[in-house]
Every structure is written in structure tokens, then in C-alpha cells.
C-alpha positions in Angstrom: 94.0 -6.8 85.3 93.5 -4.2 82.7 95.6 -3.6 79.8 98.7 -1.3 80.4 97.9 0.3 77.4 98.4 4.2 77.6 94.9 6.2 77.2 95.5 8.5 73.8 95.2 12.1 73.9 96.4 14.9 72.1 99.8 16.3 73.3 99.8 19.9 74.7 100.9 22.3 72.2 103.0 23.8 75.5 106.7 22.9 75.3 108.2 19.9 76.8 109.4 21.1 80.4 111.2 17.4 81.0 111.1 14.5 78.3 113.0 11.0 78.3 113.4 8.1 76.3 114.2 4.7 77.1 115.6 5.8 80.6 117.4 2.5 82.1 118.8 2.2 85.5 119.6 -0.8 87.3 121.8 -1.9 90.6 123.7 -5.2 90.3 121.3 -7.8 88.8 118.4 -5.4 89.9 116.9 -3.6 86.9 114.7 -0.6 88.8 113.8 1.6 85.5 113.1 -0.9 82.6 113.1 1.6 79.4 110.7 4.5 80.6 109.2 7.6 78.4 108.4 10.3 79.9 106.5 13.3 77.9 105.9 16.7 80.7 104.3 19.9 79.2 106.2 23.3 80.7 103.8 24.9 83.6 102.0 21.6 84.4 101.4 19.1 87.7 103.2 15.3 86.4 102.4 12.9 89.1 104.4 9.7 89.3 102.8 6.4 91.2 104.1 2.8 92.2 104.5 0.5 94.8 107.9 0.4 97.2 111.1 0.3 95.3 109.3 0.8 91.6 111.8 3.6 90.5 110.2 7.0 91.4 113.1 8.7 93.2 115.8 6.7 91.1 113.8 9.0 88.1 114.2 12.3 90.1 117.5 11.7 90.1 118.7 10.5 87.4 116.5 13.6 85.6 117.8 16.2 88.2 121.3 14.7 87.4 122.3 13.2 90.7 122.9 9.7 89.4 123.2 8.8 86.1 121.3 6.8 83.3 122.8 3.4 82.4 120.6 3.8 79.1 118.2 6.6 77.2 118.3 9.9 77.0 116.6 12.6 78.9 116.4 16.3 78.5 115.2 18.7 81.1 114.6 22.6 80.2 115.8 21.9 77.1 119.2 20.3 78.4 120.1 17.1 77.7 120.9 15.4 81.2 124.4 13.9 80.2 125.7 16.4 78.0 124.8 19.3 80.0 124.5 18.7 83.6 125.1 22.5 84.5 122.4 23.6 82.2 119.9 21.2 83.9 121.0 22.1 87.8 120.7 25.7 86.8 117.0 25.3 85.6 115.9 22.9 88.6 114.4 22.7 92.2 114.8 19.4 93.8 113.0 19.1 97.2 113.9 15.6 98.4 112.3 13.0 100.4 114.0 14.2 103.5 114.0 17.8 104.4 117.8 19.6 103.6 116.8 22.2 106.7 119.7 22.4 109.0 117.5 22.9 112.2 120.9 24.0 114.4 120.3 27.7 112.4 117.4 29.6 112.1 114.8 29.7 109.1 116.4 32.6 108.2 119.7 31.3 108.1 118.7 28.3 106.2 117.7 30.8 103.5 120.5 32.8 103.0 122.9 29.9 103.0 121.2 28.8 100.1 121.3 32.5 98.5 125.5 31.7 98.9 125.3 28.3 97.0 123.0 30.5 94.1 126.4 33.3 94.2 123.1 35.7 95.1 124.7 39.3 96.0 124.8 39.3 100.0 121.6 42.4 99.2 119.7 40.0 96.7 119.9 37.3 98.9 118.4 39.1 102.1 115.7 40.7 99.6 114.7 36.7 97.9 115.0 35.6 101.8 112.5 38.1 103.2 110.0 37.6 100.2 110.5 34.0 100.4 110.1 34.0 104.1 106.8 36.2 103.8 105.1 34.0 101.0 105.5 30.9 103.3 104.2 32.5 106.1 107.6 31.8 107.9 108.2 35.6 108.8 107.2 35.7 112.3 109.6 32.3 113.2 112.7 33.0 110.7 115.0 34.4 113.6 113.5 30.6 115.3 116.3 27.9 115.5 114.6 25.3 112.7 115.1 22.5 115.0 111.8 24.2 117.0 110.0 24.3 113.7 106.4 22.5 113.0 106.8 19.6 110.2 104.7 21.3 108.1 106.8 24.6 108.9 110.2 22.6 108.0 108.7 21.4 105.0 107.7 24.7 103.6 111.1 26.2 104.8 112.5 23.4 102.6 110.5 24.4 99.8 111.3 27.9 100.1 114.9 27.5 100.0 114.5 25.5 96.6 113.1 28.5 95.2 115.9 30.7 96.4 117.0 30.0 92.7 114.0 30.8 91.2 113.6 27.2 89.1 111.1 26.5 86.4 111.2 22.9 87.3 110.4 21.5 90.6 111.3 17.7 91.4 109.1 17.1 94.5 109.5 13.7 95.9 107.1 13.3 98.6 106.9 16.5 99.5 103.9 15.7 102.6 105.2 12.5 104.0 104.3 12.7 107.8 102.8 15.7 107.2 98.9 16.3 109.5 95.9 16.8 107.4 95.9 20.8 107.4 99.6 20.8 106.4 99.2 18.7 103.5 96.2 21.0 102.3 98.9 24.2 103.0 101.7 22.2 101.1 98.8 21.9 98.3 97.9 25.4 97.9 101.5 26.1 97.6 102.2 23.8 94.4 98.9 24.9 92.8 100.3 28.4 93.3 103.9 27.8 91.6 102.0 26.0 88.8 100.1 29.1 88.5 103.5 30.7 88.1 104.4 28.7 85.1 106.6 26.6 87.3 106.7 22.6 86.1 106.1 20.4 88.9 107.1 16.5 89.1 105.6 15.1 91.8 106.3 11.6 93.5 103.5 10.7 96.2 102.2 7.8 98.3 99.1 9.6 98.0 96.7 8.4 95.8 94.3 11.3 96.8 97.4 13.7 96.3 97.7 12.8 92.7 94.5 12.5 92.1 93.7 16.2 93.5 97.1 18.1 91.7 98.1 16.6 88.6 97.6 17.5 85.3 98.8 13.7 84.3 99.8 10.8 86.1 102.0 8.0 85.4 102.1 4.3 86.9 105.3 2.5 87.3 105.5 -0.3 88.1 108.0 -3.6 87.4 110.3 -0.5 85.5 108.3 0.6 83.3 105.4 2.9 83.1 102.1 0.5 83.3 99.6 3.4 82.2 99.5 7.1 81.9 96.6 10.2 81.5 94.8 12.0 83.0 92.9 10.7 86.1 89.6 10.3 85.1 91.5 8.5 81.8 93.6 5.8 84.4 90.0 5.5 86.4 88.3 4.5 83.0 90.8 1.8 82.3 89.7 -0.4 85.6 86.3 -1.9 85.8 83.8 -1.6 88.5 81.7 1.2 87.8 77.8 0.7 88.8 75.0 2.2 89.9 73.4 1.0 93.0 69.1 1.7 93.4 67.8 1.0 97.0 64.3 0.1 97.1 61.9 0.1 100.5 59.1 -1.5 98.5 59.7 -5.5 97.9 57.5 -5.5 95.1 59.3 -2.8 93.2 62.8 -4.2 94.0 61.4 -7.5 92.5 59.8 -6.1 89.7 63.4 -4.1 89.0 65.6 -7.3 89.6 63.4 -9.6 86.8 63.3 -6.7 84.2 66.9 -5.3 84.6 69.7 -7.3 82.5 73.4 -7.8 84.2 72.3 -7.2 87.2 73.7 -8.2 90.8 71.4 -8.5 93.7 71.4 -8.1 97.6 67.7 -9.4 98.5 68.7 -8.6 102.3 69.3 -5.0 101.3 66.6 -4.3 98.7 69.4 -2.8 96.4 70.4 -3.6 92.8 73.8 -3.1 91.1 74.2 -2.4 87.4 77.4 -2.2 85.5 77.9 1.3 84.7 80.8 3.8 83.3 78.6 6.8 85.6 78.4 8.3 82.3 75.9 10.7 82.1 74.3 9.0 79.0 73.8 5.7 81.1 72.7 7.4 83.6 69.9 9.1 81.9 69.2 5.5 79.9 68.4 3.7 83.9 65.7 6.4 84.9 64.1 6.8 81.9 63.7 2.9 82.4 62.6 3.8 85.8 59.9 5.9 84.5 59.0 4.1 81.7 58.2 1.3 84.3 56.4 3.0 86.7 59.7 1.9 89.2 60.4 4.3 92.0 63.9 3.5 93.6 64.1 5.6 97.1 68.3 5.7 96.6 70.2 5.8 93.3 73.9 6.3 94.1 77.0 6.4 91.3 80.1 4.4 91.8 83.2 4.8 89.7 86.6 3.3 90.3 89.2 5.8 92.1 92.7 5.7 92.0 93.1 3.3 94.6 91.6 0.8 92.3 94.0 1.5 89.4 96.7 1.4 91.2 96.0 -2.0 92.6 94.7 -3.5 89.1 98.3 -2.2 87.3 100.2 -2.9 89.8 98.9 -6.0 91.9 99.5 -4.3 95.1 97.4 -4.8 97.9 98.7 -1.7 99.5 99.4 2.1 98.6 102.6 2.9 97.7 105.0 3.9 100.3 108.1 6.0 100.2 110.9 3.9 98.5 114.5 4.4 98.4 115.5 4.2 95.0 
């Protein structure tokens, strides 16, 4: 297992959108958040990961004030969590885990209910509704009981009505459970265009691919604290496995490759070679100029680097993807 040590990179000179230190939470005799730190640049994609029950909604809620902290502190658009709630809930979107669309009203009604809990005049709240309505493509089906809405229609209705408040913060915890393939894609345009926006995005996900395809940074928690967090292609660097695979069709050549190459792993039945490799490009370069240099033709040279999948299971010893968790 790799070490949980945090890959170093400079901080964005962007303000902090959310920050916390030494968050603590537990239930009974059950610690769930162990002392996190959390560091979020203003306009940017955060993605936290972890197995069932690691933490990730108990931190959307304790950041978008729903529970509170038994330890730390936390501030959130410049609020401090405890102090100033208000200042917080004002500044925030939360779209939950399960959807907060009443489907016995229509779309439309969903949204201007929500423009009442904002105190949005009764004309600013059918003009945010409509524009609302239009941007998610829901026009056509907003006069539509909700209960006879799509999933991926509910969960951009549900979306929509958290920007009824126009929030610079979003806490989006699993926003594309159950969702088909094309919906997921829709639900992923629609974060990279708030982002655009300057909206902050936290992001839970049992997605590896989702995290790996939004966010700016990701964090992995697991055992209640945060087991590593950067970039993806800096979490990917921290688990080994990377290697480059040549094919040959000539027996002699594959021969001549296996006795001359160092660290190398064989599979006579195939013809094929594996090398350790970071799929830098500098490595790269380093095997077929060897290639040449030997007069070694391979027919197939393929790269492989470890994905997210593979970090997740080296930090957190998890044989299977996250799934949604209820605290």
C-alpha cells in the first residue's frame, strides 16, 4: 500500500471557497471524521472519495451546517460554520443524495416554492423559474406533475431549484446515483458549466470515472481521515503498476528482447514483455531508442498507467468502488 502521504503542489492563489481544520465527528463509540483538512480554491471542482460509511456526506453536512462538528473549525465563503450558520446557508447549494422534488406538483411548482423559501418577490421568482427552467431544458415539461419526470429530468429539476438562490458554493453529494449513461454525461456538462460560472463545486461520487473526469482535486478518505489528496494524475502517480507492454510475432526478436531487457516480466505464450514504467514520455523515448539501437522490431507497444480504481483500492484496501453511504 502506498504512502498516504499528500502529493505537494503549490496552493492556488484563488481564495479559499471552503476550508477546515481538524474537523471531528463521531456517533457513539464510532469516530466517522478522524481530524480532516480540507483546503478548496473559489470556482473549482473538489471531488471527495471513500468506501461505504468513510464520512463523505457526514462532511457535506457538517460544512453546509446541517449537523454539527464535535471538533475543528470550518469556514465556508468566508463564514465560519459555528459562529455564523446564516452566513454559510445564505452562500450555499446543497443537492443531497436523494432528490428534494415533490413529484405531487409540477416542475414548475417545485421551482417557485423554492423562490418562497429565498423571500424572492412573487415577479423575481417567476423570472429565476423560467430562466432556470429554460437552462435545464425542463421548459417544455414544467406544467408536468414531477412524479412523471425522467430520473435524469428529476435530478436536474433538483439542481435547478438549488440555484433558485443563486449560491457560489454547491455541495453535490452524488448527484448521478441511478442515473443512465447519457444522463450522467448531461448532469456533467451542467457542473462544468457552473464551474465556468465561478460557482465552487464539492462533489461526493461513487464514481471513480466521475472524479476522475470533473475535478480540479480529489481527496481520499478513508478510516476518518483523508489518506491522500491532488490532482488525479498526482493520486495515479502514488500507486505502482505502470508498464509498458511490446508484442512480438517474431520468436526470435521476443527472445532476443527478453535476454537484453532488465526488470522485465514475461508471457512466452503471448510473445509480450512487460517493463516497469511511470508512461512518462522520457521512458518512453529511452525503450525505443533501445529498440532501434538493437535492431528489435516489436509489432504492439501499448502504455499502462494505474487509474483511479487502483488508488482507491491501494489507500483504501477496498476491493470494491465506493458506494453511497449514509453518514
Amino acid at each position: 500500500m502506498p504512502s498516504s502521504v499528500m502529493p505537494t503542489s503549490p496552493l492556488s492563489s484563488s481564495p479559499m471557497a471552503v476550508s477546515a481544520t481538524g474537523l471531528r465527528k463521531s456517533y457513539g463509540d464510532k469516530t466517522v471524521l478522524d481530524g480532516i483538512d480540507l483546503r478548496i480554491p473559489a470556482g473549482s471542482v473538489f471531488a471527495l472519495l471513500g468506501p461505504n460509511g468513510a464520512g463523505k456526506t457526514t462532511t457535506v453536512q457538517i460544512l453546509s451546517t446541517l449537523i454539527t462538528a464535535d471538533g475543528g473549525q470550518a469556514r465556508v465563503a468566508g463564514h465560519d460554520v459555528a459562529a455564523s450558520p446564516d452566513g454559510v446557508r445564505a452562500a450555499i447549494g446543497v443537492t443531497g443524495q436523494f432528490s428534494a422534488v415533490d413529484g405531487l406538483i409540477t416542475g414548475e411548482e417545485n421551482m417557485l416554492l423554492m423562490a418562497d423559501l429565498h423571500h424572492l418577490s412573487k415577479r423575481e421568482g417567476r423570472r429565476v423559474t423560467a430562466e432556470l427552467l429554460e437552462r435545464f431544458g425542463l421548459t417544455e415539461a414544467a406544467k408536468k406533475p414531477a412524479s412523471t419526470y425522467s430520473g435524469g429530468m428529476k435530478r436536474r429539476l433538483d439542481i435547478a431549484m438549488t440555484l433558485v438562490g443563486d449560491p457560489r458554493i454547491i455541495f453535490l453529494d452524488e448527484p448521478t446515483t441511478g442515473l443512465d449513461p447519457r444522463s450522467r454525461h448531461n448532469m456533467w456538462q451542467i457542473i462544468r458549466e457552473l464551474v465556468s460560472g465561478g460557482v465552487t463545486v464539492f462533489l461526493t461520487t461513487q464514481y471513480l470515472d466521475e472524479a476522475d473526469e470533473l475535478a480540479d482535486r480529489i481527496a481520499v478518505l478513508n478510516g476518518g481521515r483523508i489518506a491522500a489528496e491532488g490532482t488525479a494524475e498526482e493520486l495515479k502517480r502514488l500507486v505502482p503498476g505502470g508498464h509498458v507492454r511490446l508484442r512480438f510475432s517474431d520468436p526470435a526478436a521476443y527472445r532476443n528482447a527478453a535476454l537484453a531487457l532488465r526488470e522485465v516480466t514475461r508471457d512466452d505464450e503471448a510473445l509480450a514483455l512487460q517493463i516497469p514504467s511511470d508512461g512518462t514520455q522520457r521512458e518512453l523515448r529511452s525503450i525505443l531508442d533501445w529498440l532501434d539501437s538493437a535492431g528489435i522490431e516489436a509489432d504492439e507497444l501499448t502504455v499502462h498507467t494505474p487509474d483511479l480504481d487502483d488508488v482507491f483500492f491501494a489507500l483504501t484496501g477496498s476491493t470494491d468502488q465506493p458506494k453511497e453511504a449514509v453518514r
